[in-house]
N, CA and C atoms as a LAMMPS dump frame, in Angstrom:
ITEM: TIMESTEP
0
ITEM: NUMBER OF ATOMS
630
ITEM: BOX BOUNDS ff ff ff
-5.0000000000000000e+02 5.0000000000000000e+02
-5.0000000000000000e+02 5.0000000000000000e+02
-5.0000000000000000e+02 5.0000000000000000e+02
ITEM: ATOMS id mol type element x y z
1 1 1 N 0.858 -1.177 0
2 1 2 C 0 0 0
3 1 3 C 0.894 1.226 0
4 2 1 N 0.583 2.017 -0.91
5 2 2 C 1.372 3.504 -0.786
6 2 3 C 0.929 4.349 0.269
7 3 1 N 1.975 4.932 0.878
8 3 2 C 1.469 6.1 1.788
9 3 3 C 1.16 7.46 0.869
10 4 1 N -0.201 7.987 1.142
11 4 2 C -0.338 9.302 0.995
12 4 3 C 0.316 10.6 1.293
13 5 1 N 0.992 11.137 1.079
14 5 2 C 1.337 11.928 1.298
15 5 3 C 1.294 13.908 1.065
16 6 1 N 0.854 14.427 1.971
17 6 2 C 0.17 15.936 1.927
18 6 3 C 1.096 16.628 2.085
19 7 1 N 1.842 17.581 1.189
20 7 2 C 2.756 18.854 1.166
21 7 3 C 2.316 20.031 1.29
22 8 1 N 2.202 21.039 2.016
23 8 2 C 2.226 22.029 2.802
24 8 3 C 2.395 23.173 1.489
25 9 1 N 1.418 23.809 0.803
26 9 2 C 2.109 24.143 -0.432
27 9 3 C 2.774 25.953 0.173
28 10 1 N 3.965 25.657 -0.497
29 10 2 C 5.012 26.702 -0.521
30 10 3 C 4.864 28.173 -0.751
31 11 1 N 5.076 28.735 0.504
32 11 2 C 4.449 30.378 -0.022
33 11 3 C 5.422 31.313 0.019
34 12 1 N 4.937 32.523 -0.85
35 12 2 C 6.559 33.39 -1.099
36 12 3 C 6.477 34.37 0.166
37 13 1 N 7.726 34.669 0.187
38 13 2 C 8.054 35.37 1.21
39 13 3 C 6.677 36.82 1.399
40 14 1 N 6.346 37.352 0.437
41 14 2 C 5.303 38.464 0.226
42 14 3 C 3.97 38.003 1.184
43 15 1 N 3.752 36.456 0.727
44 15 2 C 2.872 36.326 1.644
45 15 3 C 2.983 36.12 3.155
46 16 1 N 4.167 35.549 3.351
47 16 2 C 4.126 35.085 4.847
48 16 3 C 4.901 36.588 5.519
49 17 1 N 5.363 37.576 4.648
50 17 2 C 4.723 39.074 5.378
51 17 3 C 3.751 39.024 5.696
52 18 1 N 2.818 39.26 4.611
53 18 2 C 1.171 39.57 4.708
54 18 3 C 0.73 38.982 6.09
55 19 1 N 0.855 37.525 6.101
56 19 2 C 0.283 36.57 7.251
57 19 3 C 0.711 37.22 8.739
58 20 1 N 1.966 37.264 8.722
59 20 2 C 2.782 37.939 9.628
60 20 3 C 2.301 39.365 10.013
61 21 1 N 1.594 39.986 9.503
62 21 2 C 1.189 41.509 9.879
63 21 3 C -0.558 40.992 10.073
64 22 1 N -1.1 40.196 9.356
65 22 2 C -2.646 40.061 9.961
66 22 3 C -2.213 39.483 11.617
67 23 1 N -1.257 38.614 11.991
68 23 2 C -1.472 37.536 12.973
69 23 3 C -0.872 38.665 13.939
70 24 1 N -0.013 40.041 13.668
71 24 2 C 0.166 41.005 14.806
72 24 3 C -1.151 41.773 15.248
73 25 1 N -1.402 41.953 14.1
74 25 2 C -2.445 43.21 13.987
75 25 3 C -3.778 42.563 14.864
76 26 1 N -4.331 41.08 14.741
77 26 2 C -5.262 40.557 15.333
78 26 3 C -5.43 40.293 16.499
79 27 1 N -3.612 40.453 16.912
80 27 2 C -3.083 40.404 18.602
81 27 3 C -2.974 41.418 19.48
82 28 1 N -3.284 42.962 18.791
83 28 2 C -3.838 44.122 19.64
84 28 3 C -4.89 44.194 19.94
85 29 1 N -4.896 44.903 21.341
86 29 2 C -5.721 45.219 21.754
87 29 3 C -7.112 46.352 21.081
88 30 1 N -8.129 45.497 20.968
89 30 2 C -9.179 46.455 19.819
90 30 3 C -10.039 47.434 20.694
91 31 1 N -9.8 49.304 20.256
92 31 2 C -10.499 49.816 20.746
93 31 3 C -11.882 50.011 19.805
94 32 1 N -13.186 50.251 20.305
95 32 2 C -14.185 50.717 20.281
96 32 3 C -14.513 52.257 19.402
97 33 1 N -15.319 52.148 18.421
98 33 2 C -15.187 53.374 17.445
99 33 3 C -15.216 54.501 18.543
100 34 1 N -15.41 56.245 18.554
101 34 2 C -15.745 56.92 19.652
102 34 3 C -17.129 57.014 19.645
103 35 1 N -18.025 57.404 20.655
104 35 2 C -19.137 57.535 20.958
105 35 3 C -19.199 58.943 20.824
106 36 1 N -20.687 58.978 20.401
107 36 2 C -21.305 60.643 21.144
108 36 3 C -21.783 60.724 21.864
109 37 1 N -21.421 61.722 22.561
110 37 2 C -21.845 62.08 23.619
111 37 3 C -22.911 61.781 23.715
112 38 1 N -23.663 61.319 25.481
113 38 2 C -24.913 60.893 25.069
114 38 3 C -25.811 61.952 25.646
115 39 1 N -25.238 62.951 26.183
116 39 2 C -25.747 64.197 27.218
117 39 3 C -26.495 65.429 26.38
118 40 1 N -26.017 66.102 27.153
119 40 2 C -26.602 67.268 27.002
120 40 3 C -25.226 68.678 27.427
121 41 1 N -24.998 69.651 26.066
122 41 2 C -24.056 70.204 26.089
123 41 3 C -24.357 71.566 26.785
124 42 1 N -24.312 72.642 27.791
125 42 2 C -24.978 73.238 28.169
126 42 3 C -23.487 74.941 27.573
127 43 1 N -23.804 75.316 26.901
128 43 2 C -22.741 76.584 26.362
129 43 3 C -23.269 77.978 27.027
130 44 1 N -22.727 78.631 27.925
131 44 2 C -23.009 79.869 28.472
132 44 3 C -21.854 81.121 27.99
133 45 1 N -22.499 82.003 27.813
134 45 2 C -21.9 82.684 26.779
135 45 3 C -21.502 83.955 27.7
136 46 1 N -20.233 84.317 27.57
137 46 2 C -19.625 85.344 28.395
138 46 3 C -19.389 86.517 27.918
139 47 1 N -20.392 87.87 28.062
140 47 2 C -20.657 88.918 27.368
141 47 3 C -19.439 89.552 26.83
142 48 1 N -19.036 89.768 27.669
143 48 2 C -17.77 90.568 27.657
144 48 3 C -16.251 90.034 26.967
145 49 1 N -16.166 88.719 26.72
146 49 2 C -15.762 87.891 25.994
147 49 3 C -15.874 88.167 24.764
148 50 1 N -17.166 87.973 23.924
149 50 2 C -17.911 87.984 22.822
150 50 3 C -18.347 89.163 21.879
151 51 1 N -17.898 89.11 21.156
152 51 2 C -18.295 90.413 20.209
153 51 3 C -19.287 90.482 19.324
154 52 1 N -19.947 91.002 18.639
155 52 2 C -20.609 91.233 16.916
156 52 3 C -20.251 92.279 15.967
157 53 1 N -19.471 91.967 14.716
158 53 2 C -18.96 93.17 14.239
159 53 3 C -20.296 92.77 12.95
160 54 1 N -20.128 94.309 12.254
161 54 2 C -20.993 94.202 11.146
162 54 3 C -20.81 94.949 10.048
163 55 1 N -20.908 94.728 8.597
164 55 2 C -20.399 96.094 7.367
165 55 3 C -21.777 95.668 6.681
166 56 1 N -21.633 96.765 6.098
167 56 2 C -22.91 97.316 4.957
168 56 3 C -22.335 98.167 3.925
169 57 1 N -22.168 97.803 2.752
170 57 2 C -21.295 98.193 1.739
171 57 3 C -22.739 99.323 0.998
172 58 1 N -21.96 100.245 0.177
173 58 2 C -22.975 101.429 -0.27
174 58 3 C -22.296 101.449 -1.506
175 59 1 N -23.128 102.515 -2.27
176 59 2 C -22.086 102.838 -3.698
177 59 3 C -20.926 104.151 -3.317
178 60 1 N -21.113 104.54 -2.027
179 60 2 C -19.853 105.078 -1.532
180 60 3 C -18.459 104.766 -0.884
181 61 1 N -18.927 104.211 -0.015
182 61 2 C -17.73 103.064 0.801
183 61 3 C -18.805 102.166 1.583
184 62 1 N -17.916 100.924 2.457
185 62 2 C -18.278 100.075 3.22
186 62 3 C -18.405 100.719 4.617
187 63 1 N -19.508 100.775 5.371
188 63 2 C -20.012 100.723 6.449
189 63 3 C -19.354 99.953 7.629
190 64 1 N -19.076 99.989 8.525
191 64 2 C -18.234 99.336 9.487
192 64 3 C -18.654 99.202 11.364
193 65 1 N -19.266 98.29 11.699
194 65 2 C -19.907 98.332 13.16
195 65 3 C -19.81 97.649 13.984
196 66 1 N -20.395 97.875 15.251
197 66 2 C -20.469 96.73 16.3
198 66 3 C -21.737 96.699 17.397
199 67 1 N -22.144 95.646 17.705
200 67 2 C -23.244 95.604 18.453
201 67 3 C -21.782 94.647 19.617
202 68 1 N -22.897 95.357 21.024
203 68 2 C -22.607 94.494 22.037
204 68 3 C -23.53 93.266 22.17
205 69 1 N -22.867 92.542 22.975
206 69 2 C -23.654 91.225 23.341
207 69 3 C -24.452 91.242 24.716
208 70 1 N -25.458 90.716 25.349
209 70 2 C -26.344 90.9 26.411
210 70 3 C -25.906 89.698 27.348
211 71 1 N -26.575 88.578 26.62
212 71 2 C -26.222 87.46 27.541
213 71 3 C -26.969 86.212 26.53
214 72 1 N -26.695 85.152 26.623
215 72 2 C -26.846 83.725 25.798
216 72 3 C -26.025 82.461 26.186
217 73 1 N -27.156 81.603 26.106
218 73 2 C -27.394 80.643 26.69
219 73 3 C -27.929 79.252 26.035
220 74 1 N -26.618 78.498 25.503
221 74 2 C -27.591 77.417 24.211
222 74 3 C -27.181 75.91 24.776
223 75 1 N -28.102 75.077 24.895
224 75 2 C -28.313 73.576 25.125
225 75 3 C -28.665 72.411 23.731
226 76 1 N -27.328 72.103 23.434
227 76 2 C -27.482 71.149 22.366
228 76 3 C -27.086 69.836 22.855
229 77 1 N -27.92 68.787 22.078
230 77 2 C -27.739 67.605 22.465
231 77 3 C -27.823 67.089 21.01
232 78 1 N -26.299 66.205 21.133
233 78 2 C -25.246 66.005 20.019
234 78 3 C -25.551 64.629 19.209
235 79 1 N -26.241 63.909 20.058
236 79 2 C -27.148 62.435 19.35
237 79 3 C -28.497 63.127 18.556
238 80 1 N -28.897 63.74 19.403
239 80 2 C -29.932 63.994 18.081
240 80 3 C -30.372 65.573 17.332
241 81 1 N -29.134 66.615 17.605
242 81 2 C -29.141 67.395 17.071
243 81 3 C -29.555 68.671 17.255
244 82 1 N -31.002 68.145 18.789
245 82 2 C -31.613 69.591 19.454
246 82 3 C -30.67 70.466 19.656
247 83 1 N -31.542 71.349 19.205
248 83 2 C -30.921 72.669 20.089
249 83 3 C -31.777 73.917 20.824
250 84 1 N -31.668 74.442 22.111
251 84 2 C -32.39 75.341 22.34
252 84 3 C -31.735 76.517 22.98
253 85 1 N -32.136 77.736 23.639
254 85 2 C -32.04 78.591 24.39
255 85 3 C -31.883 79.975 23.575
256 86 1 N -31.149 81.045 23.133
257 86 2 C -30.862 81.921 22.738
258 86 3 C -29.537 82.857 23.467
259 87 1 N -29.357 83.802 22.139
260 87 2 C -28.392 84.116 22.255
261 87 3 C -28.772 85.756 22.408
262 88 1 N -28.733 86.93 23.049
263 88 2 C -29.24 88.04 23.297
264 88 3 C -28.223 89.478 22.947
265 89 1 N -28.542 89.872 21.562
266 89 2 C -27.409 91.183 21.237
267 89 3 C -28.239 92.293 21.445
268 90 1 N -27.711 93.411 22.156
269 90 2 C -27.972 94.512 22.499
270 90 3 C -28.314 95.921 21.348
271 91 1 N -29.457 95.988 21.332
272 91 2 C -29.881 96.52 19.595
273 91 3 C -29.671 97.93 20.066
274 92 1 N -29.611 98.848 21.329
275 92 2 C -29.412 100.052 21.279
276 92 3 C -27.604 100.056 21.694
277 93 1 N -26.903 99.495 21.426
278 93 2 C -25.362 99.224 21.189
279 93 3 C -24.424 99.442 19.965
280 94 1 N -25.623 99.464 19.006
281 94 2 C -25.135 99.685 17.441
282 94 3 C -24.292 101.101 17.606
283 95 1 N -22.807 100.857 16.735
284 95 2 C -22.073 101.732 16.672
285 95 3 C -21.349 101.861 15.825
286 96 1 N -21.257 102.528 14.801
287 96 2 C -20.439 102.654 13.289
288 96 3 C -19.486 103.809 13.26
289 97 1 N -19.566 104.652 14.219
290 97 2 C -18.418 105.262 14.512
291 97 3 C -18.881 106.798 13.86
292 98 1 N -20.15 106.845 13.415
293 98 2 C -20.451 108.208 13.081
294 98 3 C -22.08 108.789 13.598
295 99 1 N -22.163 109.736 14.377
296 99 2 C -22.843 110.012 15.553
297 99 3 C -24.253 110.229 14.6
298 100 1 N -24.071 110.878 13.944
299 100 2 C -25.744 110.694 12.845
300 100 3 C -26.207 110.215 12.441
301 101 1 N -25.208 109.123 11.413
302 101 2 C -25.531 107.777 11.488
303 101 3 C -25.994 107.135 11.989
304 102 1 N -25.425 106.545 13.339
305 102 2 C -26.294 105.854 14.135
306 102 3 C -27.386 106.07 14.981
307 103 1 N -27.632 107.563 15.021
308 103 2 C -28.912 107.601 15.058
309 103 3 C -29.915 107.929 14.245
310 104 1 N -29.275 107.647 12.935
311 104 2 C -30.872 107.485 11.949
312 104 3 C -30.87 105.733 11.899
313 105 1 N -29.502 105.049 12.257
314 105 2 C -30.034 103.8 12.126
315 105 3 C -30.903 103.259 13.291
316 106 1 N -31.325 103.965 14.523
317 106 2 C -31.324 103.796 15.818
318 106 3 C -33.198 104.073 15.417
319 107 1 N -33.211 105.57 15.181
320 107 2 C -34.023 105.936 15.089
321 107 3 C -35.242 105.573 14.071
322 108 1 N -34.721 105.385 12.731
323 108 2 C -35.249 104.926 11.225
324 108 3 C -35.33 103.625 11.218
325 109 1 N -34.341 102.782 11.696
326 109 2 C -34.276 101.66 10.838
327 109 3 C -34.528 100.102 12.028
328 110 1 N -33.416 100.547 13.228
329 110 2 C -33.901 99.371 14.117
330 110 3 C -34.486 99.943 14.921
331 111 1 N -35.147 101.165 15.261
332 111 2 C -36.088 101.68 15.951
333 111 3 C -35.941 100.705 17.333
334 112 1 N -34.941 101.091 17.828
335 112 2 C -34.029 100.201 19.153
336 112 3 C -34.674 100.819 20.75
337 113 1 N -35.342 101.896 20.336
338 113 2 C -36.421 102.593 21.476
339 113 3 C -36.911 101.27 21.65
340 114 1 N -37.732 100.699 21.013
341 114 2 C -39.431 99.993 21.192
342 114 3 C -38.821 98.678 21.175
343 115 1 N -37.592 98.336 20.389
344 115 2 C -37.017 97.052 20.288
345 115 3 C -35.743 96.623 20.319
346 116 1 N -35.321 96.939 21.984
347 116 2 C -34.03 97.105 22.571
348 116 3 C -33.267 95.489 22.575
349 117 1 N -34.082 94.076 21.857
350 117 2 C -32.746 93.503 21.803
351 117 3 C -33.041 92.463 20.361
352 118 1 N -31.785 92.023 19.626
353 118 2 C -32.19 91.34 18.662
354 118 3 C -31.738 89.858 19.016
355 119 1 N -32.588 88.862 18.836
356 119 2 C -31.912 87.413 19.527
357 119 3 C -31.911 86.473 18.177
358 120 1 N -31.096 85.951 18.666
359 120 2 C -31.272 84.51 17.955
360 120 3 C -31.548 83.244 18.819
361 121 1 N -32.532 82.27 18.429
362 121 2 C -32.784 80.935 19.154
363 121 3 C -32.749 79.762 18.507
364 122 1 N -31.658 79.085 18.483
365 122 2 C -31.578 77.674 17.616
366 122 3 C -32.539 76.815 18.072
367 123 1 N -32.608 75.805 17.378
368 123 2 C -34.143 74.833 17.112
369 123 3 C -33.106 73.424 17.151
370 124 1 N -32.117 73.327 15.726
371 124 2 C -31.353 72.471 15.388
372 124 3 C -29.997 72.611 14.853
373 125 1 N -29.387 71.512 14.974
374 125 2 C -27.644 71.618 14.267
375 125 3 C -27.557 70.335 13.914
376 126 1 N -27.344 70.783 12.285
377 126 2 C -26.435 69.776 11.015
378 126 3 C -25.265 69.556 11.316
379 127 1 N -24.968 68.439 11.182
380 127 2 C -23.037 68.252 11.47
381 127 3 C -22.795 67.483 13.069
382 128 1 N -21.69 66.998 12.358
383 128 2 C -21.423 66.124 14.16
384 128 3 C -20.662 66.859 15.015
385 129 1 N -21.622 66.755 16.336
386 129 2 C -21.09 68.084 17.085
387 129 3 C -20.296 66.765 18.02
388 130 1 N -19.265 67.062 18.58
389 130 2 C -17.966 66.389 19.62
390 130 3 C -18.182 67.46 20.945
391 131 1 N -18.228 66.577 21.756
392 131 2 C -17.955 67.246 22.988
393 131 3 C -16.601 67.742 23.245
394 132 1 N -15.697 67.396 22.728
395 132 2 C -14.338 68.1 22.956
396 132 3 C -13.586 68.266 21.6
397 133 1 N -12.926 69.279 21.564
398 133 2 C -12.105 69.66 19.949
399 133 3 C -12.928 70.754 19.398
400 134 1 N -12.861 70.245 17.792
401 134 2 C -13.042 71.253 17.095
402 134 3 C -14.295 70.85 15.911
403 135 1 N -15.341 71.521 15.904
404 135 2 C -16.509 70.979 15.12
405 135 3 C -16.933 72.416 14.006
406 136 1 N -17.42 71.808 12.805
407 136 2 C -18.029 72.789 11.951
408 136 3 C -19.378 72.514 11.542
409 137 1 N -20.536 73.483 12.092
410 137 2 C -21.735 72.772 11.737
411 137 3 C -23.042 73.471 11.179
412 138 1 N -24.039 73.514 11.146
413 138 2 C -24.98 74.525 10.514
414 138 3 C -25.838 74.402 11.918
415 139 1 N -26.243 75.795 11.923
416 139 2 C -27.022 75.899 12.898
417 139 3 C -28.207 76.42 12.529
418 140 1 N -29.503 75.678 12.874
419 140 2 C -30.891 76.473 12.039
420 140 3 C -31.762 77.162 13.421
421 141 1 N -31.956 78.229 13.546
422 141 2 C -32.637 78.988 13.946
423 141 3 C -34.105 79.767 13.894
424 142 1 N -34.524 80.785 14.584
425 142 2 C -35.096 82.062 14.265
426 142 3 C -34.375 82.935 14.904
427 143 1 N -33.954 84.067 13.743
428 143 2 C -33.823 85.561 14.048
429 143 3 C -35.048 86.463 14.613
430 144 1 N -34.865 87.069 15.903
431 144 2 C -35.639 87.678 15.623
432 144 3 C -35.12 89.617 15.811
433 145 1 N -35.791 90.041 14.527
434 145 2 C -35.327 91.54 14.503
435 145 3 C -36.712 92.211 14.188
436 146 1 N -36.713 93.141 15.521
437 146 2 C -37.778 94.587 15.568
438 146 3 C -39.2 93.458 15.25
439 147 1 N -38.651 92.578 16.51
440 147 2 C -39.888 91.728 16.758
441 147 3 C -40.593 90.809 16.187
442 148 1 N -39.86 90.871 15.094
443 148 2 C -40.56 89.74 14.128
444 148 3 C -39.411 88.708 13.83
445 149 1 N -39.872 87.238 13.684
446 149 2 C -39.159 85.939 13.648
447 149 3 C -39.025 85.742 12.267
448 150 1 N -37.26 85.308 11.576
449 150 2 C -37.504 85.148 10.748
450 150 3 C -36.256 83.822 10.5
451 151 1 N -36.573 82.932 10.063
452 151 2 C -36.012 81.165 9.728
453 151 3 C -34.777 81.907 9.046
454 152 1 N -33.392 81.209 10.098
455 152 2 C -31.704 81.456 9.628
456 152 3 C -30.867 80.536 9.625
457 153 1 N -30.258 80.299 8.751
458 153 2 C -29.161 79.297 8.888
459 153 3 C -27.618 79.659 9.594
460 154 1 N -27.234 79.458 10.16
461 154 2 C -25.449 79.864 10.546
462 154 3 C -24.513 78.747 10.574
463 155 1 N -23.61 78.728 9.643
464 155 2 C -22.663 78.362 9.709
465 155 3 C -21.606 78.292 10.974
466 156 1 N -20.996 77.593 11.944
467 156 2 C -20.893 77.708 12.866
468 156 3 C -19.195 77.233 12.652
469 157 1 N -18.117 77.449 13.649
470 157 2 C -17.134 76.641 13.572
471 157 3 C -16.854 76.437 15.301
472 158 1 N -16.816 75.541 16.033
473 158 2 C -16.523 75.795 17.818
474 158 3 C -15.337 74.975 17.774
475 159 1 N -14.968 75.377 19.034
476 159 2 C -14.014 75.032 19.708
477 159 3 C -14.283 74.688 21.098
478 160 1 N -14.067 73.362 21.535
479 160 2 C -14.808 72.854 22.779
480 160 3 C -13.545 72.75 23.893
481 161 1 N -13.768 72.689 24.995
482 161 2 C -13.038 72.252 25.527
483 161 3 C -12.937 71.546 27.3
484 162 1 N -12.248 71.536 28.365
485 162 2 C -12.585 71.244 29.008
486 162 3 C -14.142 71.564 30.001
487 163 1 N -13.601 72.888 30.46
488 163 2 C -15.066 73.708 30.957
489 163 3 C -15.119 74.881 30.161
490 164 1 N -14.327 75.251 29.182
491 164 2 C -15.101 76.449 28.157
492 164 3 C -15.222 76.181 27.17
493 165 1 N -15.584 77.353 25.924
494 165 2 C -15.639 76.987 24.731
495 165 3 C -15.722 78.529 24.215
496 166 1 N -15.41 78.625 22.34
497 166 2 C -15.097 79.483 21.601
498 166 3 C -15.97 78.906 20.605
499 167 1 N -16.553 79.994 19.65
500 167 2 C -17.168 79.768 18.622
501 167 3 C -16.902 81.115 17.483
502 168 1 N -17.413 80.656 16.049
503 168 2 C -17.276 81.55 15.213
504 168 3 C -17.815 82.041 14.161
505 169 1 N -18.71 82.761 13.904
506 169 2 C -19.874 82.268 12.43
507 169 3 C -19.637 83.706 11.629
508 170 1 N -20.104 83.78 10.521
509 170 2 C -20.226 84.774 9.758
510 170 3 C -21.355 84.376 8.578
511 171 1 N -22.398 85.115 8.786
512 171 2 C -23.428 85.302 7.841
513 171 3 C -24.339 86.469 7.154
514 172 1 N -25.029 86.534 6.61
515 172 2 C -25.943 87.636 6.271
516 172 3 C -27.396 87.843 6.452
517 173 1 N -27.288 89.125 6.64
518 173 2 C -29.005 89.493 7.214
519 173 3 C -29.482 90.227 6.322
520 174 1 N -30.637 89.585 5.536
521 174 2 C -30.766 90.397 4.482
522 174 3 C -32.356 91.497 5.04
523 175 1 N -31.77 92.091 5.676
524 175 2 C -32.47 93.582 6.594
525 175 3 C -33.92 94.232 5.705
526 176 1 N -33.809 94.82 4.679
527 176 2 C -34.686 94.938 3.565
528 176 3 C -35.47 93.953 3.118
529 177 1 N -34.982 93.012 2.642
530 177 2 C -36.475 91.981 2.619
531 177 3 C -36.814 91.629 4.055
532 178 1 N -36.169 91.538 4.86
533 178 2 C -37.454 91.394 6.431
534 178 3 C -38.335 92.396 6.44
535 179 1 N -38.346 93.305 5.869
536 179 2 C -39.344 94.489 6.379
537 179 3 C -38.543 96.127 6.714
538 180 1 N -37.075 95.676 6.716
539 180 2 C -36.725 96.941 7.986
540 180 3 C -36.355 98.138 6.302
541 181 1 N -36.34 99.312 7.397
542 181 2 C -36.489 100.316 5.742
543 181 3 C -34.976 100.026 5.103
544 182 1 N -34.967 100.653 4.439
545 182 2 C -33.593 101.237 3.271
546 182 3 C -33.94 102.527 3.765
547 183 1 N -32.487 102.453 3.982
548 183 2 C -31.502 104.248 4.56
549 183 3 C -30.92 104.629 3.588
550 184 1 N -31.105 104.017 2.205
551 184 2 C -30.617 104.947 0.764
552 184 3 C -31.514 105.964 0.702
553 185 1 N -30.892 106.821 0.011
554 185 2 C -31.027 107.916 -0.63
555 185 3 C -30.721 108.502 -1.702
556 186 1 N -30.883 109.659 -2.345
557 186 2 C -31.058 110.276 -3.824
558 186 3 C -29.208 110.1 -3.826
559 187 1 N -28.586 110.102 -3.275
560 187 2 C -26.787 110.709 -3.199
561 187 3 C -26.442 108.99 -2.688
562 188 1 N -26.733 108.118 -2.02
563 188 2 C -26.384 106.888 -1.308
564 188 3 C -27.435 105.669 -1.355
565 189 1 N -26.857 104.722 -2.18
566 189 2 C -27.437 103.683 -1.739
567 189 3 C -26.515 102.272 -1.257
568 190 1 N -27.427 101.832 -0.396
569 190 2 C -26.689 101.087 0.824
570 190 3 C -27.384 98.877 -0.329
571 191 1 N -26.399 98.455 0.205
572 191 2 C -26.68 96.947 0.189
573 191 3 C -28.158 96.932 0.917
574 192 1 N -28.56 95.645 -0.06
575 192 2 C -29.572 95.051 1.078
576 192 3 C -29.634 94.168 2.135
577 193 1 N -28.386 93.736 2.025
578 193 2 C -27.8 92.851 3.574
579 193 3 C -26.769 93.291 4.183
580 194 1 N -26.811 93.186 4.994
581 194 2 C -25.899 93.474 6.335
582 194 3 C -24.959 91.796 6.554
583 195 1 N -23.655 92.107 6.705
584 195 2 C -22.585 90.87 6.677
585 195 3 C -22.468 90.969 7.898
586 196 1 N -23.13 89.686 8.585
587 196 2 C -22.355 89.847 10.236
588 196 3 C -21.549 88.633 10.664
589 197 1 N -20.541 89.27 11.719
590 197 2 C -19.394 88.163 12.447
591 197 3 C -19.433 88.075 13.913
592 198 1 N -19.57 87.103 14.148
593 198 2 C -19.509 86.657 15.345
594 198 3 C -18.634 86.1 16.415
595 199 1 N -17.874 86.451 17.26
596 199 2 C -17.177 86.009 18.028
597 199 3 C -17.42 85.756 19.022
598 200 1 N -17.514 84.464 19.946
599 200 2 C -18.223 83.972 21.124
600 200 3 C -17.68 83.359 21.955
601 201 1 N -17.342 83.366 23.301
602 201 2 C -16.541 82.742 24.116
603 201 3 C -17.497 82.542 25.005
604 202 1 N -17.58 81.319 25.971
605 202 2 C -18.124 81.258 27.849
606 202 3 C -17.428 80.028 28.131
607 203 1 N -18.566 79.503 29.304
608 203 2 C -18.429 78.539 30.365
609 203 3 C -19.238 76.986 29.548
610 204 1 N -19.018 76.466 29.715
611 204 2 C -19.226 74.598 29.148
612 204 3 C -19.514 73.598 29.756
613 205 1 N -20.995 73.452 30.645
614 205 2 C -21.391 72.385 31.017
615 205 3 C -21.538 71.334 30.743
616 206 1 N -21.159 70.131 30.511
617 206 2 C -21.666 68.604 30.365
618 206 3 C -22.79 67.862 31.254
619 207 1 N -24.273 68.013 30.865
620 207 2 C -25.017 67.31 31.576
621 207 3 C -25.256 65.755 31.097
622 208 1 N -26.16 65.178 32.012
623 208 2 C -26.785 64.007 31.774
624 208 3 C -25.698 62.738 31.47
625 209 1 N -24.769 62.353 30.851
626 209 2 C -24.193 61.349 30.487
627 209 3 C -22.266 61.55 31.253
628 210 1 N -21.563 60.688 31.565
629 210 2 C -20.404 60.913 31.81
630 210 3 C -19.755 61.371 30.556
């Protein structure tokens, strides 16, 4: 009777690399993708920290301003995107650096007597927000200016961190189609949006989840 005999078939060196890097690689220790947060992000916004600059370009030159900030206060939760609270800018703060100016814009246009603050209140945020680092996301809102609510998107960029945080947006308010007048005139006419920037710093709660 012949013996059978089974040979081990011969592999090139390329492979028994290959083999050699699966049989390390399968012998570490495997971490877990990261999680999101499962909480609740609580962002308090530190007035004095935080700025709003703003331009309004004309067929003369560009316009150049700043509103102060009041106080704001936003709660997002990063699994499913809520967002609530508001953010509070000081509408009789407007300052462009020319004393007539701002009070025909005071007086004419945001009529800041009767409607001393302009807010914003997020609803929701597009994009994966991280509890720590650096996130870029859309933020959907209502504006509301000289009392009336009007649906905004903001582009957002933050910076998270242990117990504070920084944020950064720049968008447009297109002022004239909401309702508010045009401050052109026979000699000046002004854009119909207003370009605003935002700079935001506070305090950074982590609720609900470790």
């Amino acid at each position: 009777m012949h013996l059978l005999r089974l040979r081990a078939p011969s592999l090139s060196p390329a492979s028994i690399l290959a083999i050699t890097a699966l049989l390390v690689l399968s012998a570490l220790p495997q971490h877990a993708a990261p999680q999101t947060f499962a909480g609740e992000l609580v962002l308090n916004l530190d007035p004095a920290q935080s700025q709003m600059r703003w331009s309004l370009g004309s067929t003369v030159h560009t316009v150049h301003g700043t509103f102060a900030l009041k106080q704001g206060s936003l709660q997002l939760e990063p699994k499913s995107g809520k967002a609530s609270g508001q953010i509070v800018v000081d509408a009789t703060s407007g300052n462009s650096g020319n004393d007539s100016r701002d009070k025909k814009m005071h007086r004419e246009v945001l009529d800041s007597a009767h409607h001393g603050d302009i807010v914003f209140r997020p609803d929701r945020v597009e994009g994966k927000i991280s509890d720590h680092g650096t996130c870029s996301v859309q933020v959907h809102g209502v504006f509301v200016l000289l009392g009336k609510e009007h649906e905004l998107t903001v582009p957002v960029q933050a910076d998270l961190a242990a117990d504070h945080w920084a944020g950064s947006a720049k968008f447009s308010v297109p002022f004239i189609d909401w309702g508010l007048k045009n401050p052109s005139n026979f000699l000046l006419k002004v854009d119909h949006v207003v370009e605003v920037e935002l700079e935001l710093k506070g305090s950074l709660q982590r609720v609900g989840a470790p």
